[in-house]
C-alpha positions as CSV (number, residue, x, y, z in Angstrom):
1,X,150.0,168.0,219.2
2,X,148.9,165.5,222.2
3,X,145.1,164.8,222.5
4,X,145.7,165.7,225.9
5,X,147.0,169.3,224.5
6,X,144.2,169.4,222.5
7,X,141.8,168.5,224.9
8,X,142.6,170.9,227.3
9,X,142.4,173.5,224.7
10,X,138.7,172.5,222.9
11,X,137.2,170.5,225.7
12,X,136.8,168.0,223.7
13,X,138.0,164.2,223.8
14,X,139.8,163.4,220.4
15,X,140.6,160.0,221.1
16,X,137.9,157.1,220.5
17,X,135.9,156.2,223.1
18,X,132.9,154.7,221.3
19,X,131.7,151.2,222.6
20,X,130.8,149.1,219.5
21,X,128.9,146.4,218.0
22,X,130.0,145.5,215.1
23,X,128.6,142.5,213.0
24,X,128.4,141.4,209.3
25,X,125.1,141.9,208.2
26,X,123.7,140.2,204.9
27,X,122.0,142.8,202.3
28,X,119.0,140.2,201.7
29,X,117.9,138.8,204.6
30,X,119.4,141.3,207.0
31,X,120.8,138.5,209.5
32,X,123.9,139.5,211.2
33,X,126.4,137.5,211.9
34,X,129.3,137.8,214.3
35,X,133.4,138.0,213.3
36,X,134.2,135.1,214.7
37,X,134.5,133.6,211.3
38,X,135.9,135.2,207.8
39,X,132.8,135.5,206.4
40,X,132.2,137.0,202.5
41,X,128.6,136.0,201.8
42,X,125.8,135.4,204.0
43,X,126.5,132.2,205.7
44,X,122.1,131.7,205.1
45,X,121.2,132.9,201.9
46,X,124.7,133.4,200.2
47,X,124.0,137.0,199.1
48,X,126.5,139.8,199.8
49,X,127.4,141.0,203.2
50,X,128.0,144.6,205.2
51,X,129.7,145.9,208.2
52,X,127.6,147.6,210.4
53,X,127.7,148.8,213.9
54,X,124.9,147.6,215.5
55,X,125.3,151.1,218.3
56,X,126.2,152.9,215.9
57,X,123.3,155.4,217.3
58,X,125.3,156.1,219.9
59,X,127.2,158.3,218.0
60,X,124.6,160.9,218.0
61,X,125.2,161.6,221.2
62,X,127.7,164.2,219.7
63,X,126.3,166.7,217.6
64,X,126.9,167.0,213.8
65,X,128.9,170.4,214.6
66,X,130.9,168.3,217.5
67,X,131.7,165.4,214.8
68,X,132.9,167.9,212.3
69,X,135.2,169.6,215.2
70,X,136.5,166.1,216.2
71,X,137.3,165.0,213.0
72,X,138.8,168.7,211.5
73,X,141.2,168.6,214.9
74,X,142.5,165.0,214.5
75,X,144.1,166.7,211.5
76,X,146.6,168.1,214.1
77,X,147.3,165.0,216.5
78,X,150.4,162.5,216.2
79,X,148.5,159.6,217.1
80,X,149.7,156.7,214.6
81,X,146.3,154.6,214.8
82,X,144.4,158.0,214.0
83,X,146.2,158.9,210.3
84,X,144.9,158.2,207.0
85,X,142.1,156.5,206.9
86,X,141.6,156.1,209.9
87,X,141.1,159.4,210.9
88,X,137.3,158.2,211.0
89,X,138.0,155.6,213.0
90,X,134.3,155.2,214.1
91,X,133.1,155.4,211.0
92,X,135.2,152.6,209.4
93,X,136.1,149.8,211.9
94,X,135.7,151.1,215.4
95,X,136.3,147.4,217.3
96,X,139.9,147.4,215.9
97,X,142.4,149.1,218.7
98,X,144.5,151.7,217.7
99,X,147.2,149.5,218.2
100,X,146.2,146.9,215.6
101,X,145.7,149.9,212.8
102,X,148.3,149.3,209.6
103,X,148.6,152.8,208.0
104,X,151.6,153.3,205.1
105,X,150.8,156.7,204.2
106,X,147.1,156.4,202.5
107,X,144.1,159.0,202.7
108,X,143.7,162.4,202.7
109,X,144.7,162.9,198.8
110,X,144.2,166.0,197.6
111,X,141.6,168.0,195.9
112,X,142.6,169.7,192.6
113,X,141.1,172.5,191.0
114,X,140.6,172.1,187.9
115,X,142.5,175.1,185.9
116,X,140.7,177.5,183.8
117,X,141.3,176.2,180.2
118,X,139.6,172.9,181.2
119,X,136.6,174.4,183.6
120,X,136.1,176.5,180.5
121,X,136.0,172.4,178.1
122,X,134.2,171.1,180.9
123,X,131.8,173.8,181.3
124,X,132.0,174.1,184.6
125,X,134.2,174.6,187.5
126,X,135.2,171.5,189.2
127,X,137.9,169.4,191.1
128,X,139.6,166.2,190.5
129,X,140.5,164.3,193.4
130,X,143.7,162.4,192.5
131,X,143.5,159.0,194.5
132,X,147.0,158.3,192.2
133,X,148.9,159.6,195.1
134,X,148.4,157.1,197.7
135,X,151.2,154.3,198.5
136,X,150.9,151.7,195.6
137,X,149.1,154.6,193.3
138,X,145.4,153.5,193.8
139,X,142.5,154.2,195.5
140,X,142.4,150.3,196.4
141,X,144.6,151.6,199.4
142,X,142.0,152.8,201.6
143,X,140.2,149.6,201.1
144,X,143.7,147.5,202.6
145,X,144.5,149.6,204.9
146,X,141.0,148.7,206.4
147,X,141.0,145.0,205.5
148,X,144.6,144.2,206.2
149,X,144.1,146.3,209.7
150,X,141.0,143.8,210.3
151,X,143.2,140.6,209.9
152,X,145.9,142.3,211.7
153,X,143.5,142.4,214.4
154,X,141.7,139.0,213.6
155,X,144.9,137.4,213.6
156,X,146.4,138.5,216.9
157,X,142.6,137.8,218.4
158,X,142.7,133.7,217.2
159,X,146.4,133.4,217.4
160,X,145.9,132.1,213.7
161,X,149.3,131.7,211.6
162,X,149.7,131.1,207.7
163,X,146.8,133.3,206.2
164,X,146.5,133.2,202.5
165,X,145.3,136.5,201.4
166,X,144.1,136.3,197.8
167,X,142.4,138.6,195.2
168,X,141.7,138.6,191.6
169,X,142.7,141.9,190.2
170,X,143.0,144.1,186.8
171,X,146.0,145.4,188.3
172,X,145.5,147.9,191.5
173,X,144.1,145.6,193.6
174,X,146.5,143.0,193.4
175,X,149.2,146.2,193.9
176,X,147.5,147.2,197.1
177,X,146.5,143.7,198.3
178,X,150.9,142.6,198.1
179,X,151.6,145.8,199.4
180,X,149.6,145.8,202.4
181,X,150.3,142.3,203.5
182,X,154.4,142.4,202.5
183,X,153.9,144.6,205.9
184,X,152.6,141.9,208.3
185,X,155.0,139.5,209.2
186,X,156.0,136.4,206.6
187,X,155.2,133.8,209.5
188,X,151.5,135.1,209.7
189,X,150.3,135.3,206.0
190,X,151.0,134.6,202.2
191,X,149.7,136.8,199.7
192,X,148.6,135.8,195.8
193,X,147.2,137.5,193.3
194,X,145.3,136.6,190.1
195,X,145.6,138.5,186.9
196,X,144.0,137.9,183.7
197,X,147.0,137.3,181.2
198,X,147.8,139.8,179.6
199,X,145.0,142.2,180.8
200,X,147.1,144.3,183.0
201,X,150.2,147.1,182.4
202,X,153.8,145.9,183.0
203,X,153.7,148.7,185.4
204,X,150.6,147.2,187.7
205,X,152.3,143.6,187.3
206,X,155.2,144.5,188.4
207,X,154.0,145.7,191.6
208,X,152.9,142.7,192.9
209,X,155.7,140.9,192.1
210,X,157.5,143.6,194.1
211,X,156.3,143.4,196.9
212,X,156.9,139.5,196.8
213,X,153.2,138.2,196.1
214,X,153.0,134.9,193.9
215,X,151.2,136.0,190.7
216,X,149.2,134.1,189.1
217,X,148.5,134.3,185.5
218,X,145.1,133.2,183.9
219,X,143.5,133.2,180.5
220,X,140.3,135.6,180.2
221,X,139.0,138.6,181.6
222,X,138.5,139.8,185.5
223,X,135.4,138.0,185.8
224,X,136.9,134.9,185.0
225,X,139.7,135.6,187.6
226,X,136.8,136.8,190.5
227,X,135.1,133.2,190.0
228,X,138.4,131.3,190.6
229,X,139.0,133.1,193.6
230,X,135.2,133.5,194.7
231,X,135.0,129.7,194.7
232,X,138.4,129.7,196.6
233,X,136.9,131.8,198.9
234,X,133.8,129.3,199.5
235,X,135.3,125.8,200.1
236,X,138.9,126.9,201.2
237,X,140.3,128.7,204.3
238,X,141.6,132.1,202.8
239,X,140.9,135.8,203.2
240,X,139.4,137.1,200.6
241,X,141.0,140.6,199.3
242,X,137.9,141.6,196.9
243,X,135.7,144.3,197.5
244,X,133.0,141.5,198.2
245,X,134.7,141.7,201.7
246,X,132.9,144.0,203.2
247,X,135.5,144.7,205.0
248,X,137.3,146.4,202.3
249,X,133.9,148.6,201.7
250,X,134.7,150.1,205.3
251,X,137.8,151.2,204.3
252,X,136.9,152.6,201.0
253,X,134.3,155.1,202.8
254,X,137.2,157.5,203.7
255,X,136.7,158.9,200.3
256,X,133.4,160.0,200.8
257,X,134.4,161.4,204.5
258,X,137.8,163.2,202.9
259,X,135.4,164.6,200.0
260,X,133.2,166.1,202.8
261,X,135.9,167.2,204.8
262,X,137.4,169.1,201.6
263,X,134.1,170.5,200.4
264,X,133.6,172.5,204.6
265,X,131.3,169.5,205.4
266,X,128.4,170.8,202.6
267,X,127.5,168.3,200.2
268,X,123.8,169.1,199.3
269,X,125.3,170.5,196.5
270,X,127.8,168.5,195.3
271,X,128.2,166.3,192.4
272,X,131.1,163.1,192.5
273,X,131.7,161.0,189.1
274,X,133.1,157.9,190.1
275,X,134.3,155.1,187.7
276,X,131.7,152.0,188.5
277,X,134.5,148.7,187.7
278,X,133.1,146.0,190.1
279,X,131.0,148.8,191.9
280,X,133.0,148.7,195.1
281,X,133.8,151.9,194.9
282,X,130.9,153.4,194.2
283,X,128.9,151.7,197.1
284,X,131.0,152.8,200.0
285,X,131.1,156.0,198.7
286,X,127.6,155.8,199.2
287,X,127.7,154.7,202.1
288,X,130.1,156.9,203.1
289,X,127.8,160.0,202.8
290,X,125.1,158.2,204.3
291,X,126.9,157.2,207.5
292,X,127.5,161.2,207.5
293,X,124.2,162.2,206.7
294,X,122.7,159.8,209.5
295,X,124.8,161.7,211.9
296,X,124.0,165.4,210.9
297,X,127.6,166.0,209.7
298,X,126.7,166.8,206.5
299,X,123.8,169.1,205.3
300,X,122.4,166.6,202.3
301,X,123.5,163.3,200.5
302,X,125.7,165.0,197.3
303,X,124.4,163.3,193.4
304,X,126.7,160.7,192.4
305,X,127.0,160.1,189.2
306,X,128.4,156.6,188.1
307,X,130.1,156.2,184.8
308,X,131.0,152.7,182.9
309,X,132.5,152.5,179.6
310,X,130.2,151.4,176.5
311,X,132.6,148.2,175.9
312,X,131.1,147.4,180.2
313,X,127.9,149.4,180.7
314,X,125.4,146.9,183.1
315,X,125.0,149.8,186.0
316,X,124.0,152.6,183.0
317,X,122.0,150.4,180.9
318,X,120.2,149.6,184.2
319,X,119.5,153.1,185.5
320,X,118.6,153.8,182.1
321,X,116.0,150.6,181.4
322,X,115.3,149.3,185.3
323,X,116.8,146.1,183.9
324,X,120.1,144.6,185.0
325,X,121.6,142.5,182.8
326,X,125.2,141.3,182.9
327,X,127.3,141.5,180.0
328,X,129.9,140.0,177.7
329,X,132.8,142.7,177.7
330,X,135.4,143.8,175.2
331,X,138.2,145.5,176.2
332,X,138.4,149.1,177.4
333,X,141.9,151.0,178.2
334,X,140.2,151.8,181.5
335,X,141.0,148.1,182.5
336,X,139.1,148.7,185.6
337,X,136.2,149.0,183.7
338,X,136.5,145.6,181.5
339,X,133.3,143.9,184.5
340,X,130.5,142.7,182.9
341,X,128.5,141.7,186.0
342,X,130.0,143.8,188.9
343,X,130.3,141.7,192.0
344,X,129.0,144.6,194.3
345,X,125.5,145.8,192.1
346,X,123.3,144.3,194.5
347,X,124.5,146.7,197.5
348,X,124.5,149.8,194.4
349,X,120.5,148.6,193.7
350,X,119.5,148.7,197.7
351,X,121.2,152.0,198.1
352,X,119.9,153.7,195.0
353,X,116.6,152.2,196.3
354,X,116.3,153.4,199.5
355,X,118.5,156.1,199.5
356,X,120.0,158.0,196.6
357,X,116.9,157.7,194.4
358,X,117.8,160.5,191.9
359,X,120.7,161.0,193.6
360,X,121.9,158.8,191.3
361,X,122.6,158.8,187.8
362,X,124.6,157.1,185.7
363,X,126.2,158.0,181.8
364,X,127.7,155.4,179.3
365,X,130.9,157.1,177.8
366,X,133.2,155.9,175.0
367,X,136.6,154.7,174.8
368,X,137.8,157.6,172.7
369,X,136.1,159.7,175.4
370,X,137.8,158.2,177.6
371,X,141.6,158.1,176.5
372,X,141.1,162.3,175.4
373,X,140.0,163.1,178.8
374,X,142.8,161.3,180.7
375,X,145.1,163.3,178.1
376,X,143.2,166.6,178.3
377,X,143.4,166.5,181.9
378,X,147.5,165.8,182.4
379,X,148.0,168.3,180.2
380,X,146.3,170.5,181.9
381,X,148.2,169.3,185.4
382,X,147.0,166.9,187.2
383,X,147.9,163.2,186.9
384,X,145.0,160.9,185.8
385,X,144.9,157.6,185.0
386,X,142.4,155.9,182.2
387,X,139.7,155.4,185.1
388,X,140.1,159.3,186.0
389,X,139.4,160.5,182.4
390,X,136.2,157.8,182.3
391,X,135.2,160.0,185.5
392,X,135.7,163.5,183.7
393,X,134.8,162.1,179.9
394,X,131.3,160.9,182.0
395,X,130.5,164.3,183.7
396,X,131.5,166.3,180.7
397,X,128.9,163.9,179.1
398,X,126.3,163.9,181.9
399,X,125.9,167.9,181.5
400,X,125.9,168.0,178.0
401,X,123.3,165.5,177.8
402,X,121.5,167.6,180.7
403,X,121.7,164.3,183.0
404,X,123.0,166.2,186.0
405,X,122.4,170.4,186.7
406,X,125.3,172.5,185.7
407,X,124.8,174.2,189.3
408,X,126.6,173.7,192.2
409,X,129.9,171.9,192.9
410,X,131.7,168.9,191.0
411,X,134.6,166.5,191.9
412,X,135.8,163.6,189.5
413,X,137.4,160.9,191.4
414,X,141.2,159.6,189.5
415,X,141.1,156.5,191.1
416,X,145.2,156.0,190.8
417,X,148.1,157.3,189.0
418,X,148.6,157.8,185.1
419,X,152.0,156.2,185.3
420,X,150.6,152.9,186.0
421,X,149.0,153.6,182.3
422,X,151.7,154.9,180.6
423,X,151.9,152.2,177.7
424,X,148.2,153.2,176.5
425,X,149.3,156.9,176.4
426,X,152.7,155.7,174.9
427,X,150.3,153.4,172.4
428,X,148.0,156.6,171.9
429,X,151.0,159.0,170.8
430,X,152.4,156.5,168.1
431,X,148.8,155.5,166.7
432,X,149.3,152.0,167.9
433,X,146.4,151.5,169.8
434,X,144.7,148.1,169.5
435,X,141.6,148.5,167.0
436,X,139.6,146.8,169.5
437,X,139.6,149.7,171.7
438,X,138.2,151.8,168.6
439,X,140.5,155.1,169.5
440,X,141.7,157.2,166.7
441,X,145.0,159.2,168.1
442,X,143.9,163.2,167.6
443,X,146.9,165.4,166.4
444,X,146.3,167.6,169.2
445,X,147.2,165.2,171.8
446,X,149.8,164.0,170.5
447,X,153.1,164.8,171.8
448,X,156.5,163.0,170.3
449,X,160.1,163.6,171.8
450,X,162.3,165.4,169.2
451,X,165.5,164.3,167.8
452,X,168.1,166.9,167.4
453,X,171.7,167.8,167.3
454,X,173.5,168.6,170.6
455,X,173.6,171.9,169.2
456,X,172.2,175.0,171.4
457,X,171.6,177.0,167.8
458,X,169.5,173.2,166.5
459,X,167.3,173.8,169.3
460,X,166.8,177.1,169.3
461,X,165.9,177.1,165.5
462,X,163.5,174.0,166.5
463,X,162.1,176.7,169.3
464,X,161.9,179.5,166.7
465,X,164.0,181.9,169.6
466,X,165.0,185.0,168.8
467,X,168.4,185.5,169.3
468,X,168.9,188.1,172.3
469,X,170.8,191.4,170.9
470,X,173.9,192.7,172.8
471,X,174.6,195.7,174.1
């Protein structure tokens, strides 16, 4: 339907017509700072950056009820610079036209129910919300779509050809970051990625090289990968594709919006486990809710409860002792997970500060946690990857510990698809896990394909059918 259409029906205007001010703004000093320039730290004090709307109190000119109505009826419009993500356009970035938006297909992923045998494991009833099925299988597409609009908008503003967009990655990032630039055109950027050798599923490698990015190969971990490409971001002209671009944060807020949407705009009650990583995530979800909860469009900030695994456990160790101290890791099959000193923790301390408070929580869980929940789950039908069963293996351990109420309503967030971790469930099945990871493979779980004659009477003996009697 047209907004026109629309308009005419609800009296209401669907399409933006917000007047913005948007700036980055450093998390220490609280300077801002225009986007003239492709800024990732504070230009003054070198700490991390935001985007914020300096009018963004304009917005409350509309009501909370009006906001909900707009955005629940932009469901309906065929506006291209309105879909995914962007469905909150003035909650993301509202100075980029419509025109300049770059939408392939991410956002609104649904919200699954949880079937009965594993509400009754879990404890309670809850939802996963499978962030698998967006384009290259991550949730790192909301944060591109937002970022890779921005340059598209950037560019065309400064007339500026041969952009390098770089990232370091543990896999999904690097998948989104090629995927989203492969769409802008060749003369007007150059996208490479870097990968800790070794450290990331053929699956997740293969992506990038897809999609035509030069991959780059290093020895180490992420962390070691993040400071190449942190100091690359300092003394060279490129645009950085980590989620210390603030600009990727924006983006990443649609999941906290979508979550509110799906829950009929109540969240007071709500409970999200999110996966921490580099703690990207986890702060624009944040954000997210408190962007709604400035505006009335939500009745009360939901408890988030953040979960790291005990090979990379900073954020937990530091909700749990008030000290933050970054670590050496070891590896974790939630590769996402393998950060010792998350880039993004300062933003997570300043909102848990000021805002969340005990809204926050955070669990350690353990790598055979972990790898059961991401099986439990699949085979109970959804689709979760190794981060996703960190996010249910952490609530289920968050309300047996008695961390978090077992009242109210609970969504794990899968943060992308359990094909791109096929190899550790292959690895898991045949009891070849690395010791490292200290997994033991449990009978239960395991699930073999069978050998057998082409025989229908083979596999009905193997099935143990009874033979149907004529008559």
């Amino acid at each position: 339907m047209t907004p026109e259409n629309l308009k005419s029906l609800t009296g209401i205007d669907l399409l933006p017509a917000h007047a913005p001010d948007v700036r980055y703004e450093c998390v220490s000093c609280a300077q801002s700072f225009g986007l003239e320039s492709l800024l990732y730290t504070c230009p003054k004090c070198k700490s991390l950056l935001r985007i914020v709307d300096k009018n963004f109190e304009a917005l409350k000119s509309r009501s909370g009820e009006e906001w909900r109505r707009v955005f629940d009826l932009r469901r309906s419009l065929d506006v291209a610079g309105l879909k995914g993500i962007f469905l909150f356009h003035e909650l993301i970035l509202p100075h980029v036209p419509l025109s300049d938006i770059i939408y392939l297909g991410e956002g609104h992923t649904p919200l699954i129910k949880a079937n009965g045998e594993m509400e009754e494991w879990m404890g309670v009833e809850f939802f996963v919300k499978n962030d698998g099925q967006n384009p290259s299988a991550s949730f790192k597409d909301r944060g591109m779509a937002s970022a890779i609009s921005f340059l598209n908008n950037y560019i065309k503003n400064h007339e500026t050809k041969g952009v390098l967009g770089i990232c370091a990655s543990t896999g999904d990032t690097s998948a989104a970051a090629a995927l989203y630039l492969s769409y802008l055109p060749k003369t007007a950027v150059k996208s490479v990625v870097l990968l800790p050798k070794g450290k990331v599923t053929p699956q997740q490698l293969g992506q990038p090289l897809g999609s035509g990015a030069t991959v780059i190969e290093v020895p180490g971990v992420f962390d070691d990968c993040m400071k190449i490409v942190e100091e690359l971001a300092e003394n060279y002209d490129v645009f950085l594709l980590n989620s210390k671009n603030p600009v990727r944060i924006s983006g990443q807020k649609s999941f906290a919006f979508e979550v509110a949407q799906q829950m009929g705009w109540k969240t007071a009650d709500v409970t999200v486990a999110v996966p921490i990583g580099n703690a990207g995530n986890v702060t624009a979800i944040m954000e997210g809710f408190l962007d709604l909860s400035r505006l009335g469009i939500i009745d009360g900030l939901p408890l988030i409860l953040g979960v790291q695994s005990h090979h990379a456990n900073p954020v937990s160790t530091w909700r749990e002792t008030g000290e933050y101290k970054p670590m050496s890791v070891t590896p974790s099959v939630a590769q996402a997970a393998m950060i010792g000193n998350p880039v993004s923790f300062p933003k997570v301390r300043g909102l848990v500060e000021n805002y969340f408070k005990e809204r926050f929580k955070a669990v350690t869980v353990t790598e055979q946690e972990i790898m059961d929940s991401m099986l439990f789950g699949n085979r109970h039908g959804h689709v979760v990857c190794t981060q996703g069963g960190e996010a249910i293996a952490g609530l289920r351990r968050a309300l047996s510990e008695k961390k978090i109420p077992a009242t109210g309503r609970f969504v794990c967030d899968s943060t992308s698809h359990q094909l791109k971790f096929a190899g550790f469930q292959d690895d898991y099945f045949a009891g070849k896990l690395e010791s490292g990871f200290g997994v033991t493979s449990k009978e239960e779980l395991v699930n073999q394909p069978v050998g057998l004659s082409a025989s229908a009477e083979a596999i009905a003996g193997h099935l143990h059918l009874r033979k149907r009697i004529k008559t």
